[in-house]
N, C-alpha and C positions, 0 to 999 in steps of 0.2 A: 504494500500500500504506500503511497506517495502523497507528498500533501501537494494544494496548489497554492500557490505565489501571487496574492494580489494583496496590495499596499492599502493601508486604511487610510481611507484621505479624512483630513485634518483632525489628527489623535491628539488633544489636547494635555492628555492627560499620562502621566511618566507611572508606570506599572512598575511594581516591585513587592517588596515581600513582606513591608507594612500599606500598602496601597488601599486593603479592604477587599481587592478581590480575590478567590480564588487561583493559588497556583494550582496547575496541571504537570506534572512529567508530561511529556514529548520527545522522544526519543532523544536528542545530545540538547534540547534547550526545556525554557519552562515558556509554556502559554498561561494565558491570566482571561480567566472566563470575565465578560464584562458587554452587559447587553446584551446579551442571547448568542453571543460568539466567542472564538477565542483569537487575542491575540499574542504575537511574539514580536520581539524585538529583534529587526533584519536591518544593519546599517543602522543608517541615520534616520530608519521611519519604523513605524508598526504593521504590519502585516496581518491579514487574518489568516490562520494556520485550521484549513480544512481537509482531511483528508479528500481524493478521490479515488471512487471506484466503493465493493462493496466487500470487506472483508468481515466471513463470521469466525467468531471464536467457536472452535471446537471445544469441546468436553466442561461447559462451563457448567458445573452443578448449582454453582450457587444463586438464588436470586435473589437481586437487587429490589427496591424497595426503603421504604421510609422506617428509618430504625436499624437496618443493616449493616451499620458502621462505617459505610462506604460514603466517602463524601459526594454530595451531589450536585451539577451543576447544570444551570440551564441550556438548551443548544438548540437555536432555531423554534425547532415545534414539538420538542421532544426533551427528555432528562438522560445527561449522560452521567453515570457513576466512575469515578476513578480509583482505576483497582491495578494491583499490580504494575505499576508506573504507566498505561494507557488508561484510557477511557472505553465505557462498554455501554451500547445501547441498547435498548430492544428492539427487536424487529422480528416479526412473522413467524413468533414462537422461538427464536432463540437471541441471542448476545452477537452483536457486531462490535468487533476495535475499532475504536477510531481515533 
């Protein structure tokens, strides 16, 4: 899975790890949940860091859920949980990384 590269136009606001939002692991960086997206820090601008394409997780037993320990964050039209340094959604009966 691959992310895609489009730049947030006019990011006012400098993310970090007292900022209030939500860090993410992302594989070698951190994204910061913030308005129903995540961004990352690319150069001199913010980026929203979305995967493309559809990868499921295999053999995920466990389900996510309100209470489940797993921090949750908003994404678009849906909640993603961050488990295991990715994020996991639901979809059509099972767990997508993303």
């Amino acid at each position: 899975m691959s992310t895609l590269h489009h730049e947030h136009p006019v990011h006012e606001h400098t993310h970090g790890p007292d900022c209030g939002h939500p860090e993410v692991p992302h594989g070698d960086h951190v994204d910061y949940a913030h308005d129903g997206h995540l961004h990352r820090r690319h150069a001199e601008h913010w980026d929203e860091c979305e995967p493309s394409g559809h990868v499921a997780h295999a053999g995920h037993e466990h389900q996510h859920g309100e209470g489940c320990g797993h921090t949750s964050v908003r994404h678009g039209d849906h909640v993603d949980y961050v488990h295991e340094g990715h994020r996991h959604a639901a979809h059509n009966g099972h767990w997508d990384d993303h």
